[in-house]
N, C-alpha and C positions, 0 to 999 in steps of 0.2 A: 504494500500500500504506500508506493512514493509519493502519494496527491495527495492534496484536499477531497479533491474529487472523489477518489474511492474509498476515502477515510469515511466519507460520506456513504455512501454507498456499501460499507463494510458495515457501518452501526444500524441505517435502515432493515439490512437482510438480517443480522443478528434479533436486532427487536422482534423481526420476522412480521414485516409491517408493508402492504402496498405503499407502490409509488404517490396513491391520493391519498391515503391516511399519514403517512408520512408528511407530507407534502401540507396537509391541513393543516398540522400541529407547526408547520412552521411557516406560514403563510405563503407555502406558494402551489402551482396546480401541479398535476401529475404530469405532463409535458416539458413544464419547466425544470422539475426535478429530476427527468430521464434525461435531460440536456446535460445538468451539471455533470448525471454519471457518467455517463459518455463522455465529457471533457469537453462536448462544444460550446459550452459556455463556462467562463470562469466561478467562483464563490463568492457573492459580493459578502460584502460586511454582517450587513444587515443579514442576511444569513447563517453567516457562519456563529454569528452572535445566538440568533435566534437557533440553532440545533444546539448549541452549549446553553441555553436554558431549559429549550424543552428536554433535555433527554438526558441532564447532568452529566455530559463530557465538557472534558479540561479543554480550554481552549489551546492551551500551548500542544496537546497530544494532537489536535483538529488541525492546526496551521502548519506544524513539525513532522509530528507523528513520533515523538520523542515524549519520554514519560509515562503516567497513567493515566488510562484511557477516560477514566470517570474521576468528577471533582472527588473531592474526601469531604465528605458530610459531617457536620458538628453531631459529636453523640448528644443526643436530648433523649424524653423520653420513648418519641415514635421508633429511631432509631435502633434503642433498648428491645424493644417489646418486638420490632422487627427480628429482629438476631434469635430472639429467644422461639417466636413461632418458626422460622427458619429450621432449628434443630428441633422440636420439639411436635410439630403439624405440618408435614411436608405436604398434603391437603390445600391447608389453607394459606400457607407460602405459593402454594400456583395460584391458588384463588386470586390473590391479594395480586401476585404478578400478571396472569389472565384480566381483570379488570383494568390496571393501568395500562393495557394497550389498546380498552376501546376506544370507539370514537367518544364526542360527545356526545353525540346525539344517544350510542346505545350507552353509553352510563346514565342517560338520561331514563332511558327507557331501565334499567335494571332499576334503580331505585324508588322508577314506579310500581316495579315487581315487587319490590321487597315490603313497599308503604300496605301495599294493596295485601301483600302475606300477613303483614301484623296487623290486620287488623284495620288499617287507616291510623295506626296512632305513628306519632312524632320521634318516640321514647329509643 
């Protein structure tokens, strides 16, 4: 992976994400992000920024390809409780990973699911 370009195109297929669900999460259409793979068009900024937010990679590993691939997240307690169902419910460790790579619109629709399961309550 000597590019930008397929550094991009290395974290998209890992996420294991279409060209337009990728492409949404970072504001651009599936066309223009087939472009970037391919090399026929360069990475502007505003891109390459925006794939280092949404999908927490280091920007120096995205520009270089030198380093670690993902930022280092502050331990808090999401982080904690993360680690612990990780070793402890490998279940709902997919679940939890399964859910952050829908779109919005279907997280929109699961937690319709979910309101509608409990009941209609909030809780």
């Amino acid at each position: 992976m000597d590019t930008i370009n397929k550094r991009i195109k290395f974290i998209r297929k890992d996420l294991k994400m279409s060209q337009k669900d990728f492409g949404k999460k970072i504001g651009l259409k599936a066309n223009s992000l087939s472009d970037i793979e391919t090399e026929k068009n360069a990475v502007t900024e505003q891109t390459l920024k925006a794939v280092c937010r949404e999908f927490n990679i280091s920007e120096e590993w995205l520009r270089t390809g030198q380093g670690e691939i993902c930022k280092l997240i502050k331990t808090d307690d999401y982080s904690a409780i993360a680690t612990i169902i990780g070793e402890k419910d490998p279940k709902a460790k997919q679940a939890i990973i399964n859910y952050w790579k829908l779109s919005d619109s279907d997280k929109e629709l699961f937690w319709n699911f979910i309101k509608r399961f409990m009941g209609g309550r909030e809780d």
